[in-house]
N, CA, C and O atoms as CSV, one atom per row, in Angstrom:
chain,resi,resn,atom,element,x,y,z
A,1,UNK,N,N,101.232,116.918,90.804
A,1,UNK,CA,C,100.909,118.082,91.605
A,1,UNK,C,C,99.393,118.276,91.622
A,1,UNK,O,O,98.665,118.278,90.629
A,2,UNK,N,N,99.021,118.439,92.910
A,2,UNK,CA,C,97.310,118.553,93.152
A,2,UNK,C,C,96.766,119.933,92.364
A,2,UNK,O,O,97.491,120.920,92.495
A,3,UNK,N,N,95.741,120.060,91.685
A,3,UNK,CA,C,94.725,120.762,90.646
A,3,UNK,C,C,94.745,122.178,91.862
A,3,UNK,O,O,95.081,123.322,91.558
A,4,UNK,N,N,94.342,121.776,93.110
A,4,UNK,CA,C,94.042,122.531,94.272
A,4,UNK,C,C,94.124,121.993,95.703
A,4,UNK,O,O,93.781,120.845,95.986
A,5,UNK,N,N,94.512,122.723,96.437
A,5,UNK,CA,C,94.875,122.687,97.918
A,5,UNK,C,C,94.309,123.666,98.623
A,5,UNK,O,O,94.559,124.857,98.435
A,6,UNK,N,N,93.508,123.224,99.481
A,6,UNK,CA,C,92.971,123.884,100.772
A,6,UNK,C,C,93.674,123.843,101.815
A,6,UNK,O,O,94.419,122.895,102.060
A,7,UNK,N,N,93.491,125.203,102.828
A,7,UNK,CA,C,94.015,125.041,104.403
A,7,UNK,C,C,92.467,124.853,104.741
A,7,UNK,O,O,91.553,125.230,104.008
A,8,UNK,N,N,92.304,124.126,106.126
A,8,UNK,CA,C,91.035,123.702,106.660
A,8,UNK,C,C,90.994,123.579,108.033
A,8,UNK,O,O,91.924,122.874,108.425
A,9,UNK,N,N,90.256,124.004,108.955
A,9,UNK,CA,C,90.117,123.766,110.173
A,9,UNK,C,C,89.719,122.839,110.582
A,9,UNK,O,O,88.521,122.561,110.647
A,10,UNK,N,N,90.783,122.043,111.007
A,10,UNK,CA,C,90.752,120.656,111.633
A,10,UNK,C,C,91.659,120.518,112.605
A,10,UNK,O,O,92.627,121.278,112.635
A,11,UNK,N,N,91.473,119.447,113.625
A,11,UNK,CA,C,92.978,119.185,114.388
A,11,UNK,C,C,93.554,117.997,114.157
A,11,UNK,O,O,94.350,117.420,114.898
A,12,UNK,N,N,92.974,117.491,112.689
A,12,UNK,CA,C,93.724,116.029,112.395
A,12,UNK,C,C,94.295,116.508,110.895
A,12,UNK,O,O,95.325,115.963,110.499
A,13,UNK,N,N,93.621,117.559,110.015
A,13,UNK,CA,C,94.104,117.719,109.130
A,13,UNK,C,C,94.112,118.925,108.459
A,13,UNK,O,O,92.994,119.373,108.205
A,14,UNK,N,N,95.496,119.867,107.938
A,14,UNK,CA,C,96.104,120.465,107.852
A,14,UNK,C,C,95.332,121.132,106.324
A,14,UNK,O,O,95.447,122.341,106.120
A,15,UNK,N,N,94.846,120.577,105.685
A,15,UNK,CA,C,94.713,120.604,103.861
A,15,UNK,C,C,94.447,119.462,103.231
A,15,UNK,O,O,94.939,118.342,103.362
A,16,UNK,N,N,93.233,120.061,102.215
A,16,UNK,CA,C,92.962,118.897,101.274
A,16,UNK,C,C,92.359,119.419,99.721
A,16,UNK,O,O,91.400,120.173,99.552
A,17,UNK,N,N,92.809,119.085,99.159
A,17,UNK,CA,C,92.940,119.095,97.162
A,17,UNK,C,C,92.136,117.580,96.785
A,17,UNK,O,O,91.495,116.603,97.171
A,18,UNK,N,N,92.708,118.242,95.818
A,18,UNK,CA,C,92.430,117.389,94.360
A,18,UNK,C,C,93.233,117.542,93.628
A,18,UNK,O,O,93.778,118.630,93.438
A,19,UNK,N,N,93.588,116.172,92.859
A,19,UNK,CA,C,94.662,116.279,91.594
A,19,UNK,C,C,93.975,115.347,90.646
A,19,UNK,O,O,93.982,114.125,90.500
A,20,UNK,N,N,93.157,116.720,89.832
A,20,UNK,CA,C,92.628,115.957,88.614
A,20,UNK,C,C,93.523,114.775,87.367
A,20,UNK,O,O,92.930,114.188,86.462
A,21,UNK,N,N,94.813,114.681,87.606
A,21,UNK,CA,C,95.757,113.961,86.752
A,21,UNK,C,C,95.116,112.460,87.266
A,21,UNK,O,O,94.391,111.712,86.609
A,22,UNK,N,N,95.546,112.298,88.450
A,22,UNK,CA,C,95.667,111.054,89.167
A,22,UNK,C,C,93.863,110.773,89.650
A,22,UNK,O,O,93.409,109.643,89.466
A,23,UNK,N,N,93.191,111.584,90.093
A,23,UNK,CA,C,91.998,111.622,90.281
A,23,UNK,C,C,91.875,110.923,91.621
A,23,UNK,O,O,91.275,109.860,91.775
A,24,UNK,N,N,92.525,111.643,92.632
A,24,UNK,CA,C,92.703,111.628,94.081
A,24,UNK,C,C,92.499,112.764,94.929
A,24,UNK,O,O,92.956,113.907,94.895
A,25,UNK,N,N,91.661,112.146,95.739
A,25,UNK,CA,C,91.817,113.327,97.296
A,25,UNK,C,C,92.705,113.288,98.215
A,25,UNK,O,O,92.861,112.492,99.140
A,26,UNK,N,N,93.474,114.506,97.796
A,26,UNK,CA,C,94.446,114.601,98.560
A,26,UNK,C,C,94.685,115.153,100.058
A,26,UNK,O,O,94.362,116.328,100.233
A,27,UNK,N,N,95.289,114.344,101.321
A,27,UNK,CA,C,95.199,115.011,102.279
A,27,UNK,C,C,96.129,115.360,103.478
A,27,UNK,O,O,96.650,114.510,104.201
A,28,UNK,N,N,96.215,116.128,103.551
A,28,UNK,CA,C,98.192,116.422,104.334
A,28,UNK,C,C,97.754,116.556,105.696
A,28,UNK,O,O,97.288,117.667,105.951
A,29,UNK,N,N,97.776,115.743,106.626
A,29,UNK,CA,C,97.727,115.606,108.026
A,29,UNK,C,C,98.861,116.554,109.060
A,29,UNK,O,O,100.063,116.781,108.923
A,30,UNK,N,N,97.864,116.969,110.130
A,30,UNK,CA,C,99.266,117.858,111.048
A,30,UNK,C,C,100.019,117.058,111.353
A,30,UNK,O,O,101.202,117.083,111.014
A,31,UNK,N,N,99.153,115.616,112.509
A,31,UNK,CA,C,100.526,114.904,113.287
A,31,UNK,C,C,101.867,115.224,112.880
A,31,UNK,O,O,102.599,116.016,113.474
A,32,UNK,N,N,102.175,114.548,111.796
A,32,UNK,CA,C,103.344,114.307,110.989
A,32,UNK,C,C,103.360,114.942,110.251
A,32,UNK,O,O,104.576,115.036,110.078
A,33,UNK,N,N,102.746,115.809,109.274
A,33,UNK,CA,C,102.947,116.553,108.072
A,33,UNK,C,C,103.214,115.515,106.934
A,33,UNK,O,O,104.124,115.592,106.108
A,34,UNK,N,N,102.166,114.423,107.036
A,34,UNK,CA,C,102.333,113.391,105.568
A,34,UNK,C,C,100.979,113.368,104.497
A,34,UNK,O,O,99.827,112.947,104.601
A,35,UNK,N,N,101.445,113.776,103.852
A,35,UNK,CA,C,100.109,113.930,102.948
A,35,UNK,C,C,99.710,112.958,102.335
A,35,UNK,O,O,100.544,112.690,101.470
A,36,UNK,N,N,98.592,112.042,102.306
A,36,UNK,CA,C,98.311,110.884,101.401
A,36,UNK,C,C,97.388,111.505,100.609
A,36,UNK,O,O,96.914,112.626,100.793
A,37,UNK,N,N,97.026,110.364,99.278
A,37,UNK,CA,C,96.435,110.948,98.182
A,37,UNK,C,C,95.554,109.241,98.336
A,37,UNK,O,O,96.104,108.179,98.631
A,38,UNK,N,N,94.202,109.444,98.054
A,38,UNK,CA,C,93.236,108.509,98.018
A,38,UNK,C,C,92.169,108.449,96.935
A,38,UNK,O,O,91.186,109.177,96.800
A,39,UNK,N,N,92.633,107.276,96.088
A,39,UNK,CA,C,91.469,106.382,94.929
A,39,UNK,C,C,89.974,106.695,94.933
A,39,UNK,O,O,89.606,107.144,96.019
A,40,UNK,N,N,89.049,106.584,94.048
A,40,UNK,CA,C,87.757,106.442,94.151
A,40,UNK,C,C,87.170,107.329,94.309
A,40,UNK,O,O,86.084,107.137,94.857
A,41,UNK,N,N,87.410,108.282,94.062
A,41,UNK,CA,C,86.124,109.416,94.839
A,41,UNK,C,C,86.321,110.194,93.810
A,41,UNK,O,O,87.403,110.008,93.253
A,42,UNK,N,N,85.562,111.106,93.308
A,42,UNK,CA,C,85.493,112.317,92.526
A,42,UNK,C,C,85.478,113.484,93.178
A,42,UNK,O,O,85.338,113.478,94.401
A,43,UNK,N,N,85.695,115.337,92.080
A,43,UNK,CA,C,86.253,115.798,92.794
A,43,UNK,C,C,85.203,116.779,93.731
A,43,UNK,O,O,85.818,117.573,94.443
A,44,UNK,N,N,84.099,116.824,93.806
A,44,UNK,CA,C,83.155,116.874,94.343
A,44,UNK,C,C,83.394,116.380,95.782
A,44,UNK,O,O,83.291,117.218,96.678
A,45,UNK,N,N,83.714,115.062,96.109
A,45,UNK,CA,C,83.328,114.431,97.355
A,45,UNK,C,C,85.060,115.343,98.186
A,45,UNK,O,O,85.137,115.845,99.307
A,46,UNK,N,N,86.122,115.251,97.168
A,46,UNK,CA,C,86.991,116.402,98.167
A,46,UNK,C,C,86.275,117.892,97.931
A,46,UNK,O,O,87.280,118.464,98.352
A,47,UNK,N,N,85.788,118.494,97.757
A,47,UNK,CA,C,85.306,120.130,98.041
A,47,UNK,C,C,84.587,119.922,99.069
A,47,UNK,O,O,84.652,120.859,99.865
A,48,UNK,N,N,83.753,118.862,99.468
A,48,UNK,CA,C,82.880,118.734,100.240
A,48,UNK,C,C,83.356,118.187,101.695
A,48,UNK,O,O,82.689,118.190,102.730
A,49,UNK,N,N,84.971,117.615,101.466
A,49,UNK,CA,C,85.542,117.301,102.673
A,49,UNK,C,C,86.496,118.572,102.971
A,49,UNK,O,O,87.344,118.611,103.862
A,50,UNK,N,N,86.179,119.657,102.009
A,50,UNK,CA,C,87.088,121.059,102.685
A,50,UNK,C,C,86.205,122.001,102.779
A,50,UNK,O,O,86.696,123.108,102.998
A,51,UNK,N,N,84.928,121.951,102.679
A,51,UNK,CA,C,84.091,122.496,103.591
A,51,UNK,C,C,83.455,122.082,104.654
A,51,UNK,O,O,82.985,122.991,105.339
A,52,UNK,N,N,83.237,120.736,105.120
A,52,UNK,CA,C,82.798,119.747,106.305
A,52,UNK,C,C,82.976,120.709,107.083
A,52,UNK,O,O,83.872,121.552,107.129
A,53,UNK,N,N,81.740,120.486,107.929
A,53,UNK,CA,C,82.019,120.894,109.199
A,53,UNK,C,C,83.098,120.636,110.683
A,53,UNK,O,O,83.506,121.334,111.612
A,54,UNK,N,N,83.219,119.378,110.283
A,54,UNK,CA,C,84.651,117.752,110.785
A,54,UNK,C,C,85.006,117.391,110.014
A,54,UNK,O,O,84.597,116.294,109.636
A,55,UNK,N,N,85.950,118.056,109.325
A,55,UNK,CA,C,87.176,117.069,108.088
A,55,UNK,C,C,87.575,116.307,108.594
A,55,UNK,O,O,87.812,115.602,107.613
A,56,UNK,N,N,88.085,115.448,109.825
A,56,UNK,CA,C,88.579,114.583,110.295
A,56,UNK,C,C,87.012,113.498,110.557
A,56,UNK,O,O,86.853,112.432,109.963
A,57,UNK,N,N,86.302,113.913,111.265
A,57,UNK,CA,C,85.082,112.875,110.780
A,57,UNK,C,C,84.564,112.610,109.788
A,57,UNK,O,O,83.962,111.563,109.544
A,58,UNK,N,N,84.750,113.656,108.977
A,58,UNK,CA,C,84.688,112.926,107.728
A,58,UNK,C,C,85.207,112.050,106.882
A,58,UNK,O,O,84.705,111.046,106.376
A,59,UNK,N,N,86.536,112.647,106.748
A,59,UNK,CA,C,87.293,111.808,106.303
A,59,UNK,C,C,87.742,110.489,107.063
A,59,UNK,O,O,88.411,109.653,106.456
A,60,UNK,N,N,87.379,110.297,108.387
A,60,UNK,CA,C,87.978,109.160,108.830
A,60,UNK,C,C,86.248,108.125,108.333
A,60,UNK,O,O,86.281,106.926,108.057
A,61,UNK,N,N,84.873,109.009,108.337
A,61,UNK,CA,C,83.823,107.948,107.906
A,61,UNK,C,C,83.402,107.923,106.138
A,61,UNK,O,O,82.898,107.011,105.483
A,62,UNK,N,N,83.660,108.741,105.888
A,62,UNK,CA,C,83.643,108.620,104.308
A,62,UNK,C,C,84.571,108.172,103.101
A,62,UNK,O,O,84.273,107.651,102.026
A,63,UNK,N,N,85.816,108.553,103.642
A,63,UNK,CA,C,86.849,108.730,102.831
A,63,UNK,C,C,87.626,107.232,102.656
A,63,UNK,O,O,87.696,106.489,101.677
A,64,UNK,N,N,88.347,107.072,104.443
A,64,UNK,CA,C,89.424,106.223,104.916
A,64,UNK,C,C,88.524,104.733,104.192
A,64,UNK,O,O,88.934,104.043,103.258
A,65,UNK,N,N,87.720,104.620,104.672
A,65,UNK,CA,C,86.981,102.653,104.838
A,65,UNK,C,C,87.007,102.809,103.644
A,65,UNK,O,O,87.602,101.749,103.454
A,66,UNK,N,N,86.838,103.357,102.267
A,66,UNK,CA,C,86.342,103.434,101.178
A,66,UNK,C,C,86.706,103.712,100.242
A,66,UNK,O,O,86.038,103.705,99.209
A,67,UNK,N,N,87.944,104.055,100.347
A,67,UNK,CA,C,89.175,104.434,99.288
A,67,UNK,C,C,89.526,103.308,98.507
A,67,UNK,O,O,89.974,102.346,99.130
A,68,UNK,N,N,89.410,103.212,97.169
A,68,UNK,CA,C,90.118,102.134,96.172
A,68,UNK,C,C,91.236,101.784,96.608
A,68,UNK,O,O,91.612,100.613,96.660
A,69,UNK,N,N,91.948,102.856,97.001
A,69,UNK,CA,C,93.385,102.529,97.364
A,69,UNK,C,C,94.151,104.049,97.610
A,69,UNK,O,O,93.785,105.082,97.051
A,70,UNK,N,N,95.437,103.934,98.694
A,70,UNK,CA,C,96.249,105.094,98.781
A,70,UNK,C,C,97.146,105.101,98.935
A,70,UNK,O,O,97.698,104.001,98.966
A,71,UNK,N,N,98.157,106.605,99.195
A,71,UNK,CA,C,99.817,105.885,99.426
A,71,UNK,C,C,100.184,107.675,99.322
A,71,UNK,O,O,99.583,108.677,98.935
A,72,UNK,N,N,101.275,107.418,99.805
A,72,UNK,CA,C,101.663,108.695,101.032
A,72,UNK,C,C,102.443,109.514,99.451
A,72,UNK,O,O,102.890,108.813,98.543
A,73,UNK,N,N,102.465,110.915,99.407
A,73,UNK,CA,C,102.952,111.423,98.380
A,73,UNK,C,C,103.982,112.560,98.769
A,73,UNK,O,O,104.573,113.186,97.889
């Protein structure tokens, strides 16, 4: 279970946390309502993708290319 969850104004994504256990940014997309959780990043770089001005540009240029690894939760 994620440490914390944000709602965020985006039109690609719905909310994004952190789950200090696993040490993933977590992120629950509208399309579908599927939340993936993504490797590598500390929890800094998610606070900073739930205040972005474009959580979806962000996360599609910071996050996506650069993730250790992810998988739908």
């Amino acid at each position: 279970m994620p440490g914390w969850m944000k709602s965020v104004f985006s039109e690609m994504v719905s909310e994004v946390g952190w789950d200090p256990e696993t040490e993933e940014v977590i992120v629950k997309f509208k399309k579908k309502g599927r939340t993936a959780a993504y490797k590598g990043f500390d929890e800094g770089v998610a606070e900073r993708l739930s205040h972005a001005a474009s959580v979806g540009g962000m996360f599609l240029d910071e996050i996506k290319p650069f993730a250790d690894s992810w998988r739908y939760v």
